[in-house]
Structures are given as C-alpha cells and as structure tokens.
N, C-alpha and C positions, 0 to 999 in steps of 0.2 A: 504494500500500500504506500503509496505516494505521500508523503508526508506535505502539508499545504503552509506557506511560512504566510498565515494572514495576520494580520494585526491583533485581531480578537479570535482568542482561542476558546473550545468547548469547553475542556478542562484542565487548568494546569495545578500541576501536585508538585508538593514543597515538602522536602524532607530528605534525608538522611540516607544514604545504602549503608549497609555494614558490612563489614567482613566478620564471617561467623566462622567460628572454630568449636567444632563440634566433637566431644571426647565421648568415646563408650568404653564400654568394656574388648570391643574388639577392632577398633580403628579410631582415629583420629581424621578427621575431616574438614578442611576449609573452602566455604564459598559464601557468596555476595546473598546478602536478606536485609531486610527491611522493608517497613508500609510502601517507600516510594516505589523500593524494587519490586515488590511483587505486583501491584498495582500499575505499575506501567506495561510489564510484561504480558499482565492481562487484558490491555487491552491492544498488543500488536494486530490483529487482526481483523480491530473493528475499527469502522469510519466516524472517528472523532477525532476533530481539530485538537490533536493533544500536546504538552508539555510536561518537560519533568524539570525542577529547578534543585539539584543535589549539590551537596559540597563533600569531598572527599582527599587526599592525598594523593601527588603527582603517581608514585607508584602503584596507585589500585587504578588508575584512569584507564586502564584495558576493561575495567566493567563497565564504565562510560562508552568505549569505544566497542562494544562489544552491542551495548542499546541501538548505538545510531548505527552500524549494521543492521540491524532488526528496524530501524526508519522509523525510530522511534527517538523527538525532536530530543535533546536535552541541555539545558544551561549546567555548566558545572565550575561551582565556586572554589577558590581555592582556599586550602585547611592542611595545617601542617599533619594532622594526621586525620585518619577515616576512624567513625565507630567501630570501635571491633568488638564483639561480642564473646565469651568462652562460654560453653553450655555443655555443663559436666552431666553425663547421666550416670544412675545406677545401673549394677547389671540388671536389671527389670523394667530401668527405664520409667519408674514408676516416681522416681524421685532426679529434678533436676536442680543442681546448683547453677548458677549464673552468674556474671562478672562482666565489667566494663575493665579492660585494658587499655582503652585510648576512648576520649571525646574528639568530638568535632567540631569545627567553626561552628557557631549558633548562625542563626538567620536572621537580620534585623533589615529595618527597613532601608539602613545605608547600602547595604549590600546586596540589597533584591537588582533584579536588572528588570528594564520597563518591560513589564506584559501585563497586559487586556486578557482577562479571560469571563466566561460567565461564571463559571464556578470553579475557587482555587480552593481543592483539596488539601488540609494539611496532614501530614506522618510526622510529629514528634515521636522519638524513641526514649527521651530522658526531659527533665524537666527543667533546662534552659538551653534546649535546643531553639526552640522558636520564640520571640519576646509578645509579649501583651501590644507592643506599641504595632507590632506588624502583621496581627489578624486584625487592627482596627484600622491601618489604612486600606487591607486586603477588604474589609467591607463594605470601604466607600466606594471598592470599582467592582465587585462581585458577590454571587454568593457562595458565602466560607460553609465547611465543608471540617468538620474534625474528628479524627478518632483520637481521642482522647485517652489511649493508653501511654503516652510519654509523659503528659502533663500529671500522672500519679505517680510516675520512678523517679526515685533519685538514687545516689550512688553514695555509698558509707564501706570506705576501706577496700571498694572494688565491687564489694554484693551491689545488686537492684535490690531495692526495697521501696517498697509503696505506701504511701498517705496521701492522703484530701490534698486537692489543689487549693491553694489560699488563695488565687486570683481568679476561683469559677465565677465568682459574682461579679466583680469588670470584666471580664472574657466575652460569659457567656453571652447576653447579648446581643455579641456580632457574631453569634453562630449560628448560622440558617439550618443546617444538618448536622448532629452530631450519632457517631455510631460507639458503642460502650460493649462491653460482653459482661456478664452477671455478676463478675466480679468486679472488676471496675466500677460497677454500677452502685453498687455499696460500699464499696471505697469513696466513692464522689458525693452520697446522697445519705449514707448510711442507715439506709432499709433494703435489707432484700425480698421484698414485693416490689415485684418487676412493674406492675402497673405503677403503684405509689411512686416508686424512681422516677419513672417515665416523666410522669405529672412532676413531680420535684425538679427536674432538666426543662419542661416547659416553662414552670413559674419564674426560672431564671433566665428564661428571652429564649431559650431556643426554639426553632418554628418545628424543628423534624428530628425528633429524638427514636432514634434505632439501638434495641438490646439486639446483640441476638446469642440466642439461647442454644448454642451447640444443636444435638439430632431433634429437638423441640421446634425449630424453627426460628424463627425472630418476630417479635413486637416492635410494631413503628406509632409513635403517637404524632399526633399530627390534627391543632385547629380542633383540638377535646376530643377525638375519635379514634378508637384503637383499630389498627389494622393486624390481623395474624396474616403471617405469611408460614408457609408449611415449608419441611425438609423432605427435600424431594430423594428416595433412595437410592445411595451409591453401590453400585455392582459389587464395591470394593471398598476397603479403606487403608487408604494405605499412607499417607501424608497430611497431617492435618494443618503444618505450616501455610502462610499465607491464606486461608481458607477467608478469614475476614477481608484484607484486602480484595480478594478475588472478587466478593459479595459485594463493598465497596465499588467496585469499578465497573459490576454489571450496572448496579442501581444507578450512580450516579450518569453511567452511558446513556441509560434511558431516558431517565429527568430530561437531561438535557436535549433531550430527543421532545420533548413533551407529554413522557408518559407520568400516569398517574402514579399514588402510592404505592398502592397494590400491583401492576404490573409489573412498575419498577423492582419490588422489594421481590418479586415470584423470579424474574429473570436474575436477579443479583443470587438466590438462593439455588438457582437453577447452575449457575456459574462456580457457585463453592463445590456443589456437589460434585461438576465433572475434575474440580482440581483434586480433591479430597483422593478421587480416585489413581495418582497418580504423582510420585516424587517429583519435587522443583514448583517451578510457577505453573500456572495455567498457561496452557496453550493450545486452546481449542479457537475456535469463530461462532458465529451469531449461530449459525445452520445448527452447529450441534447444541446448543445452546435450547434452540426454539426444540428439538427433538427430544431432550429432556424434559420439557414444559409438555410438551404434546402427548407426553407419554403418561405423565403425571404419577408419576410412582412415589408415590411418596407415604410414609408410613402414619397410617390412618389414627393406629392408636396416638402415636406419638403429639400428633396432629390435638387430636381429643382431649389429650392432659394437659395439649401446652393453654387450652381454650379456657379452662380453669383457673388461670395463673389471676 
C-alpha cells in the first residue's frame, strides 16, 4: 500500500518501540514491542492515512527502517537510548518479573514535529514518557486517543510498579477515547465494577471509555450507554502480546472511517482474535478481518456472563 504524504492524517500514534528481552527457562530472546509497534504493524495492510511518531537510539533504527519497508510513514526522534524492556519468566511462565534497563527521550511539545491528524493515538509505556502539556495541544488539532497503561508505571530500582495517575483529573479531559484492561481500570478508579469504572473515566471528561475484558469481550461506555462487544473464538491461542493494541487499531480504523460504537469495537475484537492466534504482530487485512465477523464464533456463554458485569 502506497503510503499518501497528505497534510492531514487519519491516524497518527505517538509512543515509544522497545526493545524486549525476553528470558525463560529455555532461551533468551530479543525483539522490538510496544503500543506504537504493534499498533502500527497492524494496520500495514489497511487504507488509513497513517503515522507513527517514535523516538529510539541510532543503533535500534533498523526497526525504524525495517517499518518504512513495510510503507508504513514514521517520524523518528532522536534519544540516547530506546526502552528496553527485561521480562523474566518462570519455568511455568505463570509468574513474570519485569525491568526497565534504559528510558527514552519523553515526548513534549518542543519536540513533536508538525502533523495534522484526526485522531492522535497515544502509547505511553512509563509514566513520563508523554507530558500533560502535549495531549492538550494534541487536542486543540485532534481527537486524542489513550491507553493509558504507561500513565500507571513507574520504575523503583528497575521493577514497573503501578499506582493512580495524579494528573487523571487535568489529563483526562482532553481525552476523547480512552482504552484500560480490568486492571488498570482499578488502578485509575479504584473499583473493580467495570461499569462503575467506566462511569468514573466518563465523569472525568472522557467521551469513549473502552475496558476490555480478556475472553469476556470488552465494555465501551459512550454518551451514558453501555455497548458489549463479544470475543469472537480463536482456533488457537497462542500469543496474547499486542492483542490490545491490535483491538486499538481495528477500532480506531473504523471510527475514522465513520463507523459506529458497536461496529467499530466488533471489528477491533474481531482483529485481536486473529493476532491472539499467532506469535509477533498482527498481520492479517480487512478481508480476513470481515470473515471473522461473518463467521461470528464467538463464545456464547462467555458473551452471557460478561452481560452481567
């Protein structure tokens, strides 16, 4: 796909790649993760005016260079070094330690470069990656867009550890969409009733507050009316990484498209399920996308309980 260098872009995403380094019991492993990496990757193959604005290390810029191969537009800032991630697991895998070895240049408004979009997604990974001053000029020229799981880590001696963001109430706001997972959700709100959250992320200015809830599906609140969106079933499971961004990038493709809540949020769910199936990023297109939706497999019961919430 031809990438289109217009002035006003459909979606550009602001955040962080990392370099993960990933330890098991049987190998040791390094490659490129983060909101903005999986999220861009997933949408190679659909027609949205897109950008990505990353900042990284001269030495990692073959993942940079590795995007725009793939015709996928990207600004890249320069940062003496990239996130790097360590994600120690158990041998069961049941238990993972995690570690920051290296930050990254934060994102401020001095250092943004001019772009027009309708909607600027943001990927924090740590909680002064992106500043308060630079999703409020981002909302004077679009609609902002956040997962809000960087804005609860911070980093003590190398561990992530997580608490309440202290600037949700000036943030929020200027956040038209925000997407959370159950945990987070009570990190930020501190109730886990998923409706009451939802409502709690609205009272603080957000228009589009999205949980989503693992194989239960996800809750979108939106203008006092709850949407259920179902988990559509995977053949398989094999990779649960990325699986939010992936969802992310269906939904937000569509919005911008002029789809509704509910469509939007069915295609984004319809998008995690084919990544879920399959190690790395998403890298399916729209076709297989819609033949998931078409199929509509999705588990009834699961569907049922999450209706309860």
């Amino acid at each position: 796909m031809e990438i289109k260098r217009n002035s006003m872009y459909d979606i550009c995403t602001i955040g962080h790649i990392t370099l993960d380094k990933v330890v098991t019991a049987n190998s040791v492993k390094y490659m490129p993760g983060g909101t903005s990496f999986y999220f861009s990757k997933a949408l190679r193959q659909f027609d949205v005016n897109y950008t990505l604005v990353t900042a990284l290390a001269e030495k990692e810029s073959h993942i940079v260079a590795g995007l725009r191969e793939e015709n996928i537009e990207v600004f890249s800032l320069d940062s003496e070094y990239t996130v790097y991630f360590e994600n120690i697991y158990s041998f069961n895998q049941d238990h993972r330690e995690q570690n920051v070895l290296h930050k990254a240049a934060p994102f401020t408004p001095e250092l943004m470069p001019a772009i027009d979009a309708k909607i600027f997604h943001l990927g924090p990974l740590l909680s002064d990656d992106i500043s308060a001053d630079l999703v409020k000029q981002l909302a004077a020229k679009g609609l902002v867009s956040l997962d809000i799981q960087g804005f609860l880590r911070y980093v003590k001696d190398q561990k992530v550890l997580y608490k309440d963001w202290a600037e949700k109430k000036e943030v929020l706001p200027h956040v038209f969409t925000l997407k959370a997972n159950e945990f987070e959700m009570e990190v930020v709100t501190g109730t886990s009733d998923v409706r009451k959250g939802a409502q709690y992320l609205a009272d603080l200015g957000v228009k589009e507050v999205i949980i989503t809830l693992g194989s239960k599906g996800s809750l979108i609140y939106k203008d006092h009316a709850f949407f259920q969106i179902p988990a559509y079933k995977p053949a398989a499971i094999v990779d649960a990484t990325g699986c939010g961004d992936t969802y992310m990038a269906g939904y937000l493709s569509k919005k911008v498209q002029g789809a509704d809540v509910q469509e939007a949020g069915e295609f984004g769910a319809a998008m995690a399920t084919l990544k879920i199936q399959s190690s790395g990023p998403f890298s399916g297109d729209p076709e297989m996308v819609e033949e998931v939706l078409r199929s509509g497999e999705c588990d009834r019961e699961m569907i049922a309980q999450a209706m309860l919430l």
